[in-house]
C-alpha positions in Angstrom: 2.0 4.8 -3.7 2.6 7.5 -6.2 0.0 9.5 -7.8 0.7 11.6 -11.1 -1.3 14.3 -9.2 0.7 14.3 -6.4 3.0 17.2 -7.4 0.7 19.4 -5.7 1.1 17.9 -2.6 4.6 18.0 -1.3 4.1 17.3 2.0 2.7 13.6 0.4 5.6 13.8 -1.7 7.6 14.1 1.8 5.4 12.0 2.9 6.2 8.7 0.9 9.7 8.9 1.2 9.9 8.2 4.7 7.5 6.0 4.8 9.5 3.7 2.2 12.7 4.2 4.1 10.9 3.2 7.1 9.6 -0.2 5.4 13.3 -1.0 4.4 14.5 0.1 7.8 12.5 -2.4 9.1 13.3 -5.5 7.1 16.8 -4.8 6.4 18.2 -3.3 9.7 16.4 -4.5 12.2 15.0 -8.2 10.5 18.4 -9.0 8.5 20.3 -7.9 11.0 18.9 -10.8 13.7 18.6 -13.4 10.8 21.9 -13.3 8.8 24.2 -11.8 12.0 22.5 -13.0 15.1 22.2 -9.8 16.4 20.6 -6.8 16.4 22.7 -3.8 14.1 23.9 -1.2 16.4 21.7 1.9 15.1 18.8 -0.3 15.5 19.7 -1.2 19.3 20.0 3.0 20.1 16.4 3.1 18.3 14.5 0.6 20.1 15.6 1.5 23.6 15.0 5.2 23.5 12.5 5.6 20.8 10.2 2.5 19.3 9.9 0.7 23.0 9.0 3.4 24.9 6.9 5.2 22.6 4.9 1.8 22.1 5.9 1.7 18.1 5.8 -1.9 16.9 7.7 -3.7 14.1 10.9 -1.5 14.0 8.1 1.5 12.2 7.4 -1.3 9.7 3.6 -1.3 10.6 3.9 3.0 10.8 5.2 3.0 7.5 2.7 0.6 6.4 -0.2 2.7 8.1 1.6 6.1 6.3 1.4 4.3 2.8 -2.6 3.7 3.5 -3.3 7.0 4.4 -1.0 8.1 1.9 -2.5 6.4 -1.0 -6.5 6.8 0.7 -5.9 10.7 0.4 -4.4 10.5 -3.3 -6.8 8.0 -4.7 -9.7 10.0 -3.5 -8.0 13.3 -5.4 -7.4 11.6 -8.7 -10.9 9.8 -8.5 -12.9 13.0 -8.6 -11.3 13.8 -11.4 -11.2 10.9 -13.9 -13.7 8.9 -15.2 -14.6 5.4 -13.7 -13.0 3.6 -17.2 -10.1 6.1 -16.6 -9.7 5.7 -13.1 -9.3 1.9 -12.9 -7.4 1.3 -16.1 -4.2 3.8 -14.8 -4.8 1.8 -11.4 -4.7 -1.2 -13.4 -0.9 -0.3 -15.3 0.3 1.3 -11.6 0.2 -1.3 -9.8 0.4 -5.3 -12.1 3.6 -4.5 -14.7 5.8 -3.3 -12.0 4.2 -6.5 -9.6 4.7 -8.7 -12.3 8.1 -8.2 -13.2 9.2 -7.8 -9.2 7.6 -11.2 -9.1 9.8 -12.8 -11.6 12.9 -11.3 -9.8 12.1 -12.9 -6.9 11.6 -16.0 -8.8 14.7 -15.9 -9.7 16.7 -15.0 -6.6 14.7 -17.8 -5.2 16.3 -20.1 -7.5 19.8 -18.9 -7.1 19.4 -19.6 -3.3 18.0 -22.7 -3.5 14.6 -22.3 -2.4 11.0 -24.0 -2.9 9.5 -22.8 -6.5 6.0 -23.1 -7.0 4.4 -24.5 -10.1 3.7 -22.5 -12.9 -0.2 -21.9 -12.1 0.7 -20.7 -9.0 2.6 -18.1 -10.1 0.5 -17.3 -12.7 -2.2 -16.5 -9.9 0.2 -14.6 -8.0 0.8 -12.5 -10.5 -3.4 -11.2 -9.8 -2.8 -11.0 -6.2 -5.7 -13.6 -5.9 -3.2 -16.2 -4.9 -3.5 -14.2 -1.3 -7.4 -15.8 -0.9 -6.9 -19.1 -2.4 -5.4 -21.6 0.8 -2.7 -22.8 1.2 -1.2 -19.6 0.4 2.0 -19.7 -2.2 3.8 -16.2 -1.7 6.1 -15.6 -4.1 6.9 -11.5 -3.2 6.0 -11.5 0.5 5.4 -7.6 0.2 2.6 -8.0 -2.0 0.1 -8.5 0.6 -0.5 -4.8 1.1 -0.9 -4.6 -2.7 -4.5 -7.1 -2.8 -5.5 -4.4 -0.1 -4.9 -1.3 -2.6 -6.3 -3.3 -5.4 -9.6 -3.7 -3.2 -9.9 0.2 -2.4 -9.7 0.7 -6.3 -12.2 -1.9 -6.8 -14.4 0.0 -4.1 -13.8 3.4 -5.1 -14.7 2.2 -8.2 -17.9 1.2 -7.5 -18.9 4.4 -5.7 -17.4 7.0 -7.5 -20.6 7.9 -9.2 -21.5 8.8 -5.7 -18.5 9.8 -4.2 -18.4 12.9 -7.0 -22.5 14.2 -6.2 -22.8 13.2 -2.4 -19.4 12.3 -0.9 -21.3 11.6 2.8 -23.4 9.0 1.2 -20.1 7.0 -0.7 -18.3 6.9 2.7 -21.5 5.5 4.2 -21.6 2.6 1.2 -18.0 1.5 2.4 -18.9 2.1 6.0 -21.5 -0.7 5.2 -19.7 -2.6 2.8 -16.5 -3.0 5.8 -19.3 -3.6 8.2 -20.9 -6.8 6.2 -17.3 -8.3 5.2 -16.5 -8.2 8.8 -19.7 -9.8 9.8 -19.9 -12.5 7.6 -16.2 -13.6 7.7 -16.1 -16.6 9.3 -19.4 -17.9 7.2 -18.1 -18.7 4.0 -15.5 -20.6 4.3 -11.6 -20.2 4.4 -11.0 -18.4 1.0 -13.9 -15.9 2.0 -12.4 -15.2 5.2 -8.7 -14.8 3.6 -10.5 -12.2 1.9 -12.2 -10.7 4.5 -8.9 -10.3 6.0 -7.6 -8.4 3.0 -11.2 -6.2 3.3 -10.7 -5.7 7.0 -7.4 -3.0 6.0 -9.7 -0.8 4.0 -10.5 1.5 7.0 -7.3 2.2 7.2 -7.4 3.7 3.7 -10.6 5.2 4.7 -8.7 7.3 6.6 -6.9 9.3 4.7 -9.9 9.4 2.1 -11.5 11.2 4.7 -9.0 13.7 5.5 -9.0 14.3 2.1 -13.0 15.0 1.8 -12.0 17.4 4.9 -8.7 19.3 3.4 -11.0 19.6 -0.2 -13.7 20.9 1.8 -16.3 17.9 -0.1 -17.6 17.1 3.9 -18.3 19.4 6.9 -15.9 19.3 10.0 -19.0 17.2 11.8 -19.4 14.6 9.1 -15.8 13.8 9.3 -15.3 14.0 12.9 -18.7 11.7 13.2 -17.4 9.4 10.1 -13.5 9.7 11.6 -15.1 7.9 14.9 -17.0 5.4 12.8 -13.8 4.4 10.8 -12.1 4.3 14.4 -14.6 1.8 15.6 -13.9 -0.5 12.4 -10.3 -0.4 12.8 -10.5 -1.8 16.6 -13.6 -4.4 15.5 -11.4 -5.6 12.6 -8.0 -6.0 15.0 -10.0 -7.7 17.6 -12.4 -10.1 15.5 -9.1 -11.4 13.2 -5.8 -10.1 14.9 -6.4 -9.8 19.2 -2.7 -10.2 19.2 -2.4 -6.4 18.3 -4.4 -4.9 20.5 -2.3 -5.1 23.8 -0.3 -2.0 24.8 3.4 -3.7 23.9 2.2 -4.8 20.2 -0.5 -2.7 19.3 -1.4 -1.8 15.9 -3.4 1.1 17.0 -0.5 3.5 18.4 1.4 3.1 15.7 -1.9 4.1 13.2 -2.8 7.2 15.7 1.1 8.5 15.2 0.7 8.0 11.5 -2.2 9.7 11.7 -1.2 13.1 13.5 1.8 12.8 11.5 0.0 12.8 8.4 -2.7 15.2 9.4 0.0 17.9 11.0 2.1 17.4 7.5 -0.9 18.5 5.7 -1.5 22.0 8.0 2.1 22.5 7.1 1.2 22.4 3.2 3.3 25.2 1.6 5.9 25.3 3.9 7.7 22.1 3.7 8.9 21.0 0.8 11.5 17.4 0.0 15.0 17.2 -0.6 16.3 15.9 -4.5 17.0 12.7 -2.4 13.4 12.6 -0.2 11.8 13.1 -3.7 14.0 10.8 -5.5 12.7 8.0 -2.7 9.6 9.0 -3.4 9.2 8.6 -6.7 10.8 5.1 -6.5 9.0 4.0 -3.5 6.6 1.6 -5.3 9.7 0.2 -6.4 11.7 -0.3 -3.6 9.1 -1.5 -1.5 8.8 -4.2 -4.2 12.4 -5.2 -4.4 14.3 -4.4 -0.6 13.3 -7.7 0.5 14.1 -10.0 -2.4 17.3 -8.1 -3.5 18.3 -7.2 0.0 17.8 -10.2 1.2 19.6 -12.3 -1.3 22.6 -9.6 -0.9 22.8 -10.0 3.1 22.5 -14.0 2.3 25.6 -13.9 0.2 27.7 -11.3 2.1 27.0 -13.0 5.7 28.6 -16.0 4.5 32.0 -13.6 4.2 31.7 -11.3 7.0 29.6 -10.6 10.0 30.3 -6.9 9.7 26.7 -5.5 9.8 27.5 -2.3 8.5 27.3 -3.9 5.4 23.6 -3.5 5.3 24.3 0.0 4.0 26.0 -0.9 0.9 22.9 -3.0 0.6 20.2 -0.6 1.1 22.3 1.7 -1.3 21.7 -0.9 -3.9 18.3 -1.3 -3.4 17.2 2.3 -4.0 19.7 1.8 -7.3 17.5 -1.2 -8.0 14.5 1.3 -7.5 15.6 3.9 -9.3 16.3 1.7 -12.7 12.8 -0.2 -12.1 10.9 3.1 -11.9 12.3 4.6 -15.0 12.5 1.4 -17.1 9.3 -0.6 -16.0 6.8 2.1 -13.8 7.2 5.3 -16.1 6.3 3.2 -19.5 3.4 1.4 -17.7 1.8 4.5 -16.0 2.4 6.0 -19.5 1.3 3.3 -21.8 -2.4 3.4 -19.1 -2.8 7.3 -19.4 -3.0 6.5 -23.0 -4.8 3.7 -23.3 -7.9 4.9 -21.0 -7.8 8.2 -22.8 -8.0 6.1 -26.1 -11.1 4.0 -24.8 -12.6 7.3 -23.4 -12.6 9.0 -26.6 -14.3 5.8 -28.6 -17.9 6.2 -29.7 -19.7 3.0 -30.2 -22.6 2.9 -33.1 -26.0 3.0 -31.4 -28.4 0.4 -32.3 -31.3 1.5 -34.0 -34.8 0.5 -32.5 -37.4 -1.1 -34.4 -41.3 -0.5 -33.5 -43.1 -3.7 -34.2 -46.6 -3.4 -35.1 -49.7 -5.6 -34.9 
């Protein structure tokens, strides 16, 4: 997601525009395409046979981007958290992420309506609009994108929580959420079904891990043998967590892991290249929308491919589409992300600077 300290990091930058595209790629060429035309769109054909099949990249490069957006934000997060306070820190995480969710959610509220669909009651999307609604079963989903946001939400809550460390002894934070991952993984099929919904949700963190680490690395807070000891650690997480809740992804044809280790060196050789790459007006225009389009592709593109498949099976008219979309972006990043990333600079700056009265002691004597 985008930082406001990003600027100084344009291979992220670079970075998070792909990564969005890729997302969209995935739902709306490759997913729509099979759904609404009953076939696969041409471009996405050519792909799979000579590039995602063979290289063993799953999901159309929906999980990659997915993966690039965790190490994205791990990397990021960690930056801006050494340098605000913990009231600062989680109040401009709290305006980044819920207005924007929010009013995505009520779009898709609506576009469910105009197609017919299954609403939920008003208390459910109430919850949803906390991302709790993603540990309370049954599940009611309103924005089906949303479930990568409870995982971001939970790295804030845990970066959070050690930041106090992470600033004085960096080793010894990562070693507090190597333990916390370790216990959540343990213990989830203990509690219950909501605990273990969450658990789920906790078991992504190492992937956010990740780029925190590289980060600790790049800003020289670690030595090269912490993180290559720490980098193995995470690595063991990552397979316990796909094996203990999601075996399906292990195997060589639908494995999560390749797809993370080509993030990964992606990520890691864009970083070595700091300084010499630098986006496009449109890669950086995608970035700085990317929040927003990976909030809206699915419920505006889809609703778009719905209604234009019932006129033509032409599925070059995804493009249009996708065009759209970004528009969509675009107007929900100036009008709805910039005011609320505003509005939560000012307001934690505001609460820093207030000083509350001290109470006075009184000495009782006998």
């Amino acid at each position: 997601m985008k930082s406001n300290n990003s600027d100084s990091y344009n291979n992220i930058v670079l970075l998070r525009g792909i990564a969005s595209f890729l997302v969209v790629y995935d739902h709306l060429f490759a997913q729509a395409g099979i759904i609404w035309f009953g076939k696969v769109f041409f471009p996405t054909d050519i792909i799979r046979k000579y590039i995602t099949v063979p290289a063993g990249i799953i999901q159309d490069f929906g999980w990659f981007g997915v993966v690039l957006f965790f190490l994205i934000s791990g990397f990021l997060i960690t930056h801006v958290s050494l340098r605000e306070s913990q009231l600062e820190f989680i109040i401009r995480r709290i305006f980044r992420i819920y207005p924007p969710l929010i009013v995505a959610i009520l779009i898709a509220i609506l576009a469910t309506w105009v197609q017919g669909g299954q609403l939920f009651k008003l208390s459910e999307y109430l919850i949803s609009f906390t991302l709790f609604n993603y540990w309370i079963p049954p599940q009611k989903i309103p924005l089906g994108v949303a479930w990568t946001l409870i995982i971001e939400i939970l790295f804030y809550l845990m970066i959070f929580l050690v930041v106090p460390i992470l600033k004085k002894k960096p080793w010894a934070a990562i070693l507090v959420e190597f333990t916390l991952v370790t216990v959540v993984l343990a213990t989830c099929r203990i509690f219950g079904t909501a605990y273990f919904l969450f658990s789920a949700s906790f078991s992504y963190l190492p992937y956010l891990i990740a780029g925190q680490l590289i980060y600790l690395l790049h800003a020289r807070k670690i030595s090269f043998n912490t993180f290559g000891l720490y980098t193995l650690i995470n690595y063991i997480l990552i397979y316990s967590e796909i094996r203990s809740l999601y075996p399906q992804f292990l195997t060589a044809e639908n494995s999560y892991l390749i797809s993370f280790l080509y993030a990964y060196v992606v990520f890691f050789i864009t970083l070595l290249l700091r300084g010499h790459i630098f986006p496009s007006r449109l890669n950086r225009f995608a970035s700085d929308s990317s929040y927003s389009i990976y909030l809206y592709h699915g419920t505006i593109g889809f609703l778009l491919i719905d209604r234009i498949s019932r006129i033509t099976k032409n599925g070059f008219v995804i493009i249009p589409v996708v065009v759209l979309c970004y528009l969509a972006a675009y107007l929900s990043y100036r009008f709805v992300e910039i005011p609320s990333i505003r509005f939560g600079k000012k307001l934690s700056t505001k609460i820093a600077g207030w000083k509350f009265p001290r109470t006075k002691k009184t000495i009782s004597t006998i």
